[in-house]
Wavefront OBJ file of the C-alpha trace (Angstrom):
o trace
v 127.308 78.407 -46.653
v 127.755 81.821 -48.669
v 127.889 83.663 -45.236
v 130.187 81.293 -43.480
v 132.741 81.531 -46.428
v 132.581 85.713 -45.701
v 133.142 85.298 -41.953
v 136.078 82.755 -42.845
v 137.737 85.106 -45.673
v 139.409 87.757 -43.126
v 140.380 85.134 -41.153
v 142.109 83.229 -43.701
v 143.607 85.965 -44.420
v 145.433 87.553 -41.717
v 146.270 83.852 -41.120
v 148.267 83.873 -44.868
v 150.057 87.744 -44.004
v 150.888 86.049 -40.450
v 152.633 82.940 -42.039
v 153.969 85.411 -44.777
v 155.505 87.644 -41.874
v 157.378 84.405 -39.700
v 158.451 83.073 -43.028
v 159.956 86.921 -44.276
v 161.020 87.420 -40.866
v 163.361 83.526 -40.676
v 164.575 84.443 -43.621
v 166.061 88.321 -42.242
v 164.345 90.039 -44.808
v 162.212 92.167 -42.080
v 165.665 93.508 -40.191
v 166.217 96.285 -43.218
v 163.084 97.891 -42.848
v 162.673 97.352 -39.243
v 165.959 99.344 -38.957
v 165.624 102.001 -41.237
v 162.182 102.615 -39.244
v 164.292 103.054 -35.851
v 166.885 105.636 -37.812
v 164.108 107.218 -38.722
v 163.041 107.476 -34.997
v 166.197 108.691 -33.606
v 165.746 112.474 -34.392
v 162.202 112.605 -33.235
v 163.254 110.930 -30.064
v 165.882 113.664 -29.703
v 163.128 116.042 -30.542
v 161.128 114.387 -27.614
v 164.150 114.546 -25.118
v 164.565 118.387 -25.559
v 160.803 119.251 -25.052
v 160.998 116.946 -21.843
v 164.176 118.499 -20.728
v 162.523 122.151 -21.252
v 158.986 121.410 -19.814
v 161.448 119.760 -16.241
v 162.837 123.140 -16.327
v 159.998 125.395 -16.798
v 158.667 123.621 -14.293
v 161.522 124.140 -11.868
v 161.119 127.739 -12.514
v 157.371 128.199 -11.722
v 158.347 126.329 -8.688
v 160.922 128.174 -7.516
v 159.942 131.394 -9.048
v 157.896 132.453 -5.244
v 161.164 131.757 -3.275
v 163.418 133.930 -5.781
v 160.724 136.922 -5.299
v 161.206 136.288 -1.721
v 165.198 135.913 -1.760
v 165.366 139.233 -4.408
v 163.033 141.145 -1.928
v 165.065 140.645 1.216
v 168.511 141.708 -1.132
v 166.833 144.498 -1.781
v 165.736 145.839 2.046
v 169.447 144.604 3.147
v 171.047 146.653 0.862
v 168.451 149.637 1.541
v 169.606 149.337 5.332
v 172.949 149.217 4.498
v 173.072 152.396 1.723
v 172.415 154.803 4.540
v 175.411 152.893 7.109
v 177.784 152.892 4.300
v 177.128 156.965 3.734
v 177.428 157.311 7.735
v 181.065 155.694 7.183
v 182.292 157.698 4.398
v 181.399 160.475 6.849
v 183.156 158.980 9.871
v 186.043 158.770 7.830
v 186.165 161.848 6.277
v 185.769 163.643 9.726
v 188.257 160.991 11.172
v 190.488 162.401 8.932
v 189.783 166.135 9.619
v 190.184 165.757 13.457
v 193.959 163.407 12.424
v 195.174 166.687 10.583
v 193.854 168.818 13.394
v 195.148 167.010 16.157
v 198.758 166.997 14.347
v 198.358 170.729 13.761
v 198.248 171.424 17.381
v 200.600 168.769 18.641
v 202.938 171.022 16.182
v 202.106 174.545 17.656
v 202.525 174.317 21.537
v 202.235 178.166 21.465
v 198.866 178.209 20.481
v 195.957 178.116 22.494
v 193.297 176.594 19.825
v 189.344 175.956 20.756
v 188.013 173.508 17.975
v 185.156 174.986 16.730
v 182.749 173.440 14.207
v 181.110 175.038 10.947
v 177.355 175.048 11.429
v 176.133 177.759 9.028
v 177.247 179.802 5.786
v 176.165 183.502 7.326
v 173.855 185.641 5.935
v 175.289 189.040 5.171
v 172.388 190.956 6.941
v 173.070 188.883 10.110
v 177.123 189.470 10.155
v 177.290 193.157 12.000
v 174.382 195.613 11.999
v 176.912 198.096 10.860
v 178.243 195.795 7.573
v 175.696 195.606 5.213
v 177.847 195.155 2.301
v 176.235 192.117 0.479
v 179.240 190.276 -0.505
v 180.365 189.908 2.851
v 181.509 186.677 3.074
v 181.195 184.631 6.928
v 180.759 181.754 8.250
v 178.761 181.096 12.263
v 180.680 178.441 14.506
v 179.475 176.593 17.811
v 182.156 177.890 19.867
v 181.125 181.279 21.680
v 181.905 183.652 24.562
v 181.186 181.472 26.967
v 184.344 179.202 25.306
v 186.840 182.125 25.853
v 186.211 183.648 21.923
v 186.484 186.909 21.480
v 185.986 189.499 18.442
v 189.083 189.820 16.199
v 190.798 186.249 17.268
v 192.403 184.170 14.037
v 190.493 181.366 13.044
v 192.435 178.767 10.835
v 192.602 175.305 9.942
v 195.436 172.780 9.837
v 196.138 173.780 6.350
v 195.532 177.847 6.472
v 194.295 180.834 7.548
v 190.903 181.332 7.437
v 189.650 184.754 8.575
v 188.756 186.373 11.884
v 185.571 186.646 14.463
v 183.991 189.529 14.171
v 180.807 188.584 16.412
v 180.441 186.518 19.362
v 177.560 185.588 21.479
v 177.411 183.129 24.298
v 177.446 180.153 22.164
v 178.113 181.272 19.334
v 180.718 183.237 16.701
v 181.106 185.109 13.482
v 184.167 184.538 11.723
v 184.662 186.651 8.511
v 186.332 184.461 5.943
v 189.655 186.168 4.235
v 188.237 186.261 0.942
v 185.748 188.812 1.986
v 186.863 192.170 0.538
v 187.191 194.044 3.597
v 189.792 191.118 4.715
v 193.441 192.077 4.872
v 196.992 190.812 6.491
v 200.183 191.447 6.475
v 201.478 188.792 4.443
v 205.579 187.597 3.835
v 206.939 185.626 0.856
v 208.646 182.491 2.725
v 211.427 182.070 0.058
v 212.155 185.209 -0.970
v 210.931 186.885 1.826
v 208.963 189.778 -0.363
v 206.661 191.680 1.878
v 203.130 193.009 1.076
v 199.451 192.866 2.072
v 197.031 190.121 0.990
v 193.223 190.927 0.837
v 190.469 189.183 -0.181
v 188.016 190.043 -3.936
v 185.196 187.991 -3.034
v 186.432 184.854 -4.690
v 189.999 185.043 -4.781
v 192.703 185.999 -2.886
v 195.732 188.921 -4.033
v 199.009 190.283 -2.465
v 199.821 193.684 -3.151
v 202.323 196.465 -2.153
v 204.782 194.124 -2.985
v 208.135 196.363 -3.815
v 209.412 195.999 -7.700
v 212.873 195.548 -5.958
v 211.607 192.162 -4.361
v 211.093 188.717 -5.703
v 208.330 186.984 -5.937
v 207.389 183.879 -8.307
v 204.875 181.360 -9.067
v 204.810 178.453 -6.560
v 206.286 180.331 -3.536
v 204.113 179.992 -0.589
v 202.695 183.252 1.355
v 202.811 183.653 4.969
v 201.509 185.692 7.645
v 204.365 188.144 8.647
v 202.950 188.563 12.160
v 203.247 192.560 11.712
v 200.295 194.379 13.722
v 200.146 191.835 16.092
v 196.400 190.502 14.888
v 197.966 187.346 13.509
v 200.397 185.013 14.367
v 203.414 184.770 12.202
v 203.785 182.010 10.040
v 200.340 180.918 9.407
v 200.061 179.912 5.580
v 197.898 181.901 3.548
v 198.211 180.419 -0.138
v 200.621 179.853 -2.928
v 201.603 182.001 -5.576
v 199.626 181.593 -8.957
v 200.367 184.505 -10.855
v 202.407 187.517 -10.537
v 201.526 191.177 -12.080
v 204.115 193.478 -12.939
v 203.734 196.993 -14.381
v 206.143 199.774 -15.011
v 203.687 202.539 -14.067
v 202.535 200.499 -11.148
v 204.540 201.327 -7.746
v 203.897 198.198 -7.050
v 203.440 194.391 -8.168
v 200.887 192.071 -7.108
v 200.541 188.417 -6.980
v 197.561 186.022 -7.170
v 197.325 183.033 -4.392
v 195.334 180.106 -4.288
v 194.793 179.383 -0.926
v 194.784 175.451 0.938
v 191.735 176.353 2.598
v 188.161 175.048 0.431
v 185.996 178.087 1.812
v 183.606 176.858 0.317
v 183.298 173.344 2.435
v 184.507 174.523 5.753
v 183.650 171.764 8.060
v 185.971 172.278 11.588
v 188.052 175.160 12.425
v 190.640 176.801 15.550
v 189.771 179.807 16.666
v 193.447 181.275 18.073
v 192.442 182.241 21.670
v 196.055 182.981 22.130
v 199.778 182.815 20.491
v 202.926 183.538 21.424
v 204.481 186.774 19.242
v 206.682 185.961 16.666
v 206.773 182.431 16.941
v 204.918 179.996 14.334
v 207.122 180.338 11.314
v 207.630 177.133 9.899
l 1 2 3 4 5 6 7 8 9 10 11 12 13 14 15 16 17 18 19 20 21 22 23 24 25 26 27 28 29 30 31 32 33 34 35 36 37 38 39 40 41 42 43 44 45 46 47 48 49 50 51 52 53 54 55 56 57 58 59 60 61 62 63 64 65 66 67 68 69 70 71 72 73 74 75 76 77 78 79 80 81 82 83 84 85 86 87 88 89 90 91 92 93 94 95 96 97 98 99 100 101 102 103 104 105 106 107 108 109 110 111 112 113 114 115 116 117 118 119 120 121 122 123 124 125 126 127 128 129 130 131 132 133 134 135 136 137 138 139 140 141 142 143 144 145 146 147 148 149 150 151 152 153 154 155 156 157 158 159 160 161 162 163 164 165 166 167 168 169 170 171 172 173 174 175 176 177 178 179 180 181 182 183 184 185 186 187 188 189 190 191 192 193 194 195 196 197 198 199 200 201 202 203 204 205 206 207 208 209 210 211 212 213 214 215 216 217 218 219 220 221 222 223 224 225 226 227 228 229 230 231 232 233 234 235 236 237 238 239 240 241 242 243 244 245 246 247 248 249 250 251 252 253 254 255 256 257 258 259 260 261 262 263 264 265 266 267 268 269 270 271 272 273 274 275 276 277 278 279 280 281 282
C-alpha cells in the first residue's frame, strides 16, 4: 500500500497544477505573463532574423565568389588588350594631325616643291660629316635620300618653321643640320618692322644679330627668312622675338627668338627640293 501511495503522489499532483492551470487560465490570469514572455521574445527574434539574413548572404557570396574571380579576370585581360589599342590611337591622331597641318602647308605654297620626309634618328655628331667633329653639332637623319631628288644644302622645314638644312645625303637617306646648331646661320627679316640681321643658332637657343641700332625691333614680332643668298626661301618663319639686347658700345643689337619648331620632338619634315625666288612671304 506504502508503494502504491508513492507511485500515485506525482500523479496526483501534476493532476492538481493541471486543474490549477485551466482554472488560472478561465479566469485570464495566465494572458499577463504569457505576454510579457512574448515581449520578451521580440528582440531575440530580431536578433535571430539578422544572423539568418547575414548567414543567406555569406552564403551568396561563397557562391558567387568563383564567378566574380572569373568576371574580374576577363575585365582585367580586356582592358590589357585594349591599353595598347588606345596608345595606337592617341598616335594615329597625333600623326593625323601632323600630316592635316602639313597637307595645308603645301596646299598654301604652290611654289614649293616639298618631299615629306620622316624623322627616324637624333644624329650622332661623329656620324654628321667626317670633316665636323664639333660635338655639339646638332642633326637629325630622315628617310628621304638621293634617290628622292635630296640634295646637300636644300631647306628642310615644317608647317610651322624652319628647321635647318641637309648637309649629307645617301641613297635613302639624309642629314639635315638643325638651326640651333652653332654653325647654323640665315639671313633673317623682322616682318613688322622690317629690321634686318642674321639669326644663328647657340646650341639651345636661337639669336638675331647685326641688327642696325637705327632699326626697330620688339618683343613679339615674328622673324622671317629674308631670302638674301638665295639658300632659303623668303618668308619662311623662323621664331618670335623674346628679348631684345641693346648696348651703346655695341654696333649692333641683338634679339632672342623662340622658335615654333619643338627640335627636340621632330617627328615629319619637307625637305625644299625647289622654290620659286622671292616668293613665300606671308
Amino acid at each position: 500500500m506504502f508503494s502504491l501511495r508513492r507511485q500515485l503522489s506525482p500523479l496526483v499532483m501534476l493532476a492538481l497544477v493541471a486543474a490549477l492551470l485551466v482554472v488560472l487560465d478561465q479566469l485570464g490570469s495566465l494572458q499577463q505573463p504569457q505576454s510579457l514572455v512574448r515581449d520578451a521574445a521580440i528582440p531575440v527574434e530580431r536578433q535571430i532574423a539578422r544572423a539568418s539574413e547575414a548567414v543567406q548572404e555569406g552564403v551568396f557570396v561563397v557562391r558567387h565568389l568563383a564567378t566574380l574571380r572569373r568576371e574580374n579576370e576577363r575585365l582585367r585581360r580586356e582592358l590589357e588588350q585594349l591599353a595598347p589599342l588606345r596608345v595606337r590611337l592617341i598616335e594615329l591622331e597625333n600623326e593625323n594631325r601632323q600630316l592635316r597641318e602639313m597637307l595645308a602647308f603645301k596646299r598654301e605654297r604652290p611654289n614649293y616643291l616639298l618631299l615629306v620626309a620622316e624623322v627616324v634618328a637624333r644624329e650622332r655628331p661623329a656620324l654628321v660629316t667626317s670633316g665636323d667633329p664639333n660635338p655639339l653639332v646638332q642633326a637629325v637623319r630622315i628617310d628621304q635620300g638621293r634617290a628622292q631628288g635630296v640634295e646637300p644644302g636644300m631647306p628642310v622645314i615644317t608647317a610651322r618653321g624652319l628647321v635647318g638644312r641637309v648637309i649629307d645625303v645617301g641613297n635613302q637617306w639624309a642629314v639635315v643640320k638643325l638651326l640651333t646648331d652653332e654653325s647654323m646661320s640665315v639671313a633673317a627679316l623682322d616682318q613688322q618692322s622690317r629690321a634686318a640681321g642674321v639669326v644663328q643658332g647657340t646650341g639651345d637657343t636661337l639669336i638675331m644679330r647685326f641688327i642696325p641700332h637705327d632699326q626697330n625691333v620688339e618683343e613679339g614680332d615674328v622673324i622671317i627668312t629674308s631670302g638674301l643668298g638665295g639658300n632659303f626661301p623668303k618668308g619662311l618663319v623662323i621664331g618670335t622675338v623674346q628679348s631684345v639686347r641693346q648696348q651703346d658700345i655695341a654696333p649692333y643689337q641683338e634679339a632672342t627668338l623662340a622658335s615654333p619648331v619643338d627640335f627636340t620632338n621632330l617627328e615629319y619634315v619637307f625637305v625644299i627640293r625647289a622654290f620659286s625666288a622671292g616668293e613665300g612671304e606671308e
